[in-house]
C-alpha beads as a LAMMPS data file, in Angstrom:
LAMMPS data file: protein, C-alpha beads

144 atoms
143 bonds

1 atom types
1 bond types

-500.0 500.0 xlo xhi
-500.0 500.0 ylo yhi
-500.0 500.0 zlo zhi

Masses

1 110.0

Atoms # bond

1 1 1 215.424 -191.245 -105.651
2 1 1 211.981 -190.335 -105.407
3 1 1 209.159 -192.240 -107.996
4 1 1 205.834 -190.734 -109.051
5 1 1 203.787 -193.402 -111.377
6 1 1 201.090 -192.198 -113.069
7 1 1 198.233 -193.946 -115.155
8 1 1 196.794 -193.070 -118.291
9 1 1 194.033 -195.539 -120.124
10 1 1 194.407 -193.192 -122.780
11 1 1 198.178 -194.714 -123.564
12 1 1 198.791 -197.342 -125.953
13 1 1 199.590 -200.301 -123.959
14 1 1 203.072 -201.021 -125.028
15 1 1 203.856 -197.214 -123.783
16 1 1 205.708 -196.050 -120.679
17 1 1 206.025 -192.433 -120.561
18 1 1 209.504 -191.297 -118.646
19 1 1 210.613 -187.960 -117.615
20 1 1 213.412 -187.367 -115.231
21 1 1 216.103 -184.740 -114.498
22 1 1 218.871 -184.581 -117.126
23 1 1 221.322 -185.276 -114.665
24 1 1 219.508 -188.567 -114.371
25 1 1 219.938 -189.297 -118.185
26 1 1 222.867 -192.656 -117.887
27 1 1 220.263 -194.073 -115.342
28 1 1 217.196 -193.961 -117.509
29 1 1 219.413 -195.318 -120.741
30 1 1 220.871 -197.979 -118.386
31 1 1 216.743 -198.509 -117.373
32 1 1 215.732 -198.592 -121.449
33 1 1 218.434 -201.022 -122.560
34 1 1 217.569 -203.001 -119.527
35 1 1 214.212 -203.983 -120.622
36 1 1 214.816 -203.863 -124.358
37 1 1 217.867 -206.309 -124.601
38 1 1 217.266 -208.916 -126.760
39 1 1 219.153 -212.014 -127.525
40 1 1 219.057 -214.117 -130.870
41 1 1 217.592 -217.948 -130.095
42 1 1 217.376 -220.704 -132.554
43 1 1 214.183 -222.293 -133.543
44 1 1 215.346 -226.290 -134.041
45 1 1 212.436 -227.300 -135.580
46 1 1 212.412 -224.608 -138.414
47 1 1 216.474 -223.727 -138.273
48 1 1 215.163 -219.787 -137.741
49 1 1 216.657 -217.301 -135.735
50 1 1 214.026 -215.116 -133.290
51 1 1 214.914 -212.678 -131.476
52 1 1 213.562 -212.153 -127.539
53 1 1 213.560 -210.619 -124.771
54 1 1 216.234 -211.625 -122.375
55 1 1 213.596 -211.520 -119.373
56 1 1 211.294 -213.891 -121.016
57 1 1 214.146 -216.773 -120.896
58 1 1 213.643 -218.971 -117.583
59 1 1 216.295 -221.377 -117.558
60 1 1 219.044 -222.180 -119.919
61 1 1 220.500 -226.029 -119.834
62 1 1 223.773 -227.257 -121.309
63 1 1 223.562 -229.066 -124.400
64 1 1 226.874 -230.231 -126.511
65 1 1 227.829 -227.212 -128.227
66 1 1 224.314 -225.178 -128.036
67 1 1 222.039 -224.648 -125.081
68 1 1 219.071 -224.922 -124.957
69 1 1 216.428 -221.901 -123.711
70 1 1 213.480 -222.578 -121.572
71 1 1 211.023 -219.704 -122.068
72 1 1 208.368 -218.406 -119.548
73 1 1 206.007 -219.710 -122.035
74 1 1 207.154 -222.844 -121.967
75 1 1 208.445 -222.839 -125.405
76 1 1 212.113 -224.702 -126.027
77 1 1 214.729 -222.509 -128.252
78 1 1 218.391 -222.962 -128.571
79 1 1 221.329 -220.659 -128.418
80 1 1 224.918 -221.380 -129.498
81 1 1 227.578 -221.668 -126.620
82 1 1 227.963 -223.423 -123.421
83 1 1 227.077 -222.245 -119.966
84 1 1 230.330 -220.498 -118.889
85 1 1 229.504 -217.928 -122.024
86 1 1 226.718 -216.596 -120.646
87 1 1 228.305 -215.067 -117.550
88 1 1 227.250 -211.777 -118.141
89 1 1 223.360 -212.566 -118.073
90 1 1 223.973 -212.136 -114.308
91 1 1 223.012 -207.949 -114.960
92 1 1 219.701 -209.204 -116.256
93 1 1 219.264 -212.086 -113.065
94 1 1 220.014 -214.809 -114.736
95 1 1 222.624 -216.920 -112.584
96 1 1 224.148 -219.702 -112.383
97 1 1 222.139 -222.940 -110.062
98 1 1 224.831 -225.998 -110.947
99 1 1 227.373 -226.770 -113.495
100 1 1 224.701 -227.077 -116.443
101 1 1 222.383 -224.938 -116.081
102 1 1 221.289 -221.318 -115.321
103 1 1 218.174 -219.316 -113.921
104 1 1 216.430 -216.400 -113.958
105 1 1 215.734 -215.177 -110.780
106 1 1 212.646 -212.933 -111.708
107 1 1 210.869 -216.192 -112.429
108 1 1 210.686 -217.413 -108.889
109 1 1 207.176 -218.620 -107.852
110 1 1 208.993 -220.387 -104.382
111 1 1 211.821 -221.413 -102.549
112 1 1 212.716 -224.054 -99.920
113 1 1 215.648 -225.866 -98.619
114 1 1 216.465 -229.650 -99.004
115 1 1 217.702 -232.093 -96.910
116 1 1 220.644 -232.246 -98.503
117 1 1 221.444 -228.253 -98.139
118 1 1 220.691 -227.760 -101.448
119 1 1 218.072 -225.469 -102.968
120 1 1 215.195 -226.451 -104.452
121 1 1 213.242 -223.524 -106.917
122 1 1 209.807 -223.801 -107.504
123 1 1 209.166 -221.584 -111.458
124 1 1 206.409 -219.270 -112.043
125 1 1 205.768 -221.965 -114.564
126 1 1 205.510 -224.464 -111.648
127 1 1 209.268 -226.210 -113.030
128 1 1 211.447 -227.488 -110.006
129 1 1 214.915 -226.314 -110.208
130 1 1 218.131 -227.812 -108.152
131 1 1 220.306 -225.140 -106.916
132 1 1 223.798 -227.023 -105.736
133 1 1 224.574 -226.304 -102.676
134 1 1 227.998 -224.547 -104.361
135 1 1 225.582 -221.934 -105.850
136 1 1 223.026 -222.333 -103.005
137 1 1 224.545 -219.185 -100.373
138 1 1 225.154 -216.933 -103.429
139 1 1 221.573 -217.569 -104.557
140 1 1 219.935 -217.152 -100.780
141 1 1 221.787 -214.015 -100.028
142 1 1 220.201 -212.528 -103.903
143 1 1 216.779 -213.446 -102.773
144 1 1 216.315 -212.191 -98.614

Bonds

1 1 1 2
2 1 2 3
3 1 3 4
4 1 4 5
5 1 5 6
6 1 6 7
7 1 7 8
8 1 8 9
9 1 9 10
10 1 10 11
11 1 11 12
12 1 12 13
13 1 13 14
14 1 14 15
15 1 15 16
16 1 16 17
17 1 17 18
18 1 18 19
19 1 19 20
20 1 20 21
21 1 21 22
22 1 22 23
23 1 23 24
24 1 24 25
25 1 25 26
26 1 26 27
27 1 27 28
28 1 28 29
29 1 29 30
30 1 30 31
31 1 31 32
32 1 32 33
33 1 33 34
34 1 34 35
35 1 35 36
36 1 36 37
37 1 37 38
38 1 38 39
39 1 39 40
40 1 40 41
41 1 41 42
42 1 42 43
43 1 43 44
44 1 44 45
45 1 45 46
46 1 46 47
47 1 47 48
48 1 48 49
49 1 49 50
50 1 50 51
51 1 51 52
52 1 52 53
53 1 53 54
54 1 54 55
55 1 55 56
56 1 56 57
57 1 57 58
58 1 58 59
59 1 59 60
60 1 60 61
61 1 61 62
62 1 62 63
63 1 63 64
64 1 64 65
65 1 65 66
66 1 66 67
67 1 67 68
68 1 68 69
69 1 69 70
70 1 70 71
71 1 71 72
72 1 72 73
73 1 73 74
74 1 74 75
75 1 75 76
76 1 76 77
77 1 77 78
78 1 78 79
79 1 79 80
80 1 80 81
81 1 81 82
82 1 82 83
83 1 83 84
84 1 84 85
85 1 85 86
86 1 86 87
87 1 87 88
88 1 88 89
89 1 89 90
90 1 90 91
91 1 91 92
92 1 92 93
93 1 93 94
94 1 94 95
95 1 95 96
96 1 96 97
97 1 97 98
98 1 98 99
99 1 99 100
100 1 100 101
101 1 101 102
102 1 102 103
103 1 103 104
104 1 104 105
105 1 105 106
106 1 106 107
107 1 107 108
108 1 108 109
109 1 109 110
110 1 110 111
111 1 111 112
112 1 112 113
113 1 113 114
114 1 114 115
115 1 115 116
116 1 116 117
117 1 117 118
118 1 118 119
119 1 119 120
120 1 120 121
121 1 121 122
122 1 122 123
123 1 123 124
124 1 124 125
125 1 125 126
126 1 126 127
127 1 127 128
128 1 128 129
129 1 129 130
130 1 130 131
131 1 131 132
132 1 132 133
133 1 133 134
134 1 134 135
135 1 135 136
136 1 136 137
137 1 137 138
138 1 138 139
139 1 139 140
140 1 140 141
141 1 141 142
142 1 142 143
143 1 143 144
């Protein structure tokens, strides 16, 4: 598949104009819902729900019976459910690094090994992250 980007300062900034072949139509929707999934968090402090983007979450740590979420903006939300729920965040990048908590992979700033063979993730938001070395092959293999 061939891409041709084109700029326009003439755009409104929250635009991205698309055109493809209609044959191409599943990929494009697939493309759309991609970026525009959202997922409902809870605000603690003010018991509100907000509703954001699944690729600004960072991390997400167990917590009882809610979770909490670890924005790229360093802001702290919760979500109800423990960490085996969110299994299917994996088609957005975020995966599993140990028992309690999960990662997005788009927010990787570095990587390096430990001595231990475990894997040790470096944020975009300069957070350190553990990767057990259970998760650590799986998580090497998504990133080379």
């Amino acid at each position: 598949m061939k891409f041709n980007v084109n700029f326009n300062n003439h755009l409104n900034k929250d635009v991205i104009h698309l055109e493809s072949h209609e044959s191409n139509k599943n990929l494009v929707n697939n493309l759309i819902n991609f970026f525009e999934a959202k997922i409902t968090l809870i605000d603690i402090k003010t018991n509100k729900s907000i509703k954001v983007s699944v690729n600004q979450i960072e991390s997400i740590e167990s917590f009882t019976h809610l979770s909490k979420v670890n924005l790229v903006d360093d802001s702290l939300f919760y979500i109800k459910g423990r960490i085996k729920e969110f299994s299917d965040f994996t088609q957005y990048k975020i995966v599993k690094i140990n028992n309690s908590q999960l990662f997005n992979l788009r927010h990787i700033n570095q990587f390096s090994s430990d001595k231990a063979s475990r894997l040790l993730i470096i944020s975009n938001s300069n957070k350190e992250y553990i990767v057990s070395r259970y998760y650590s092959r799986e998580i090497k293999e998504m990133l080379l």
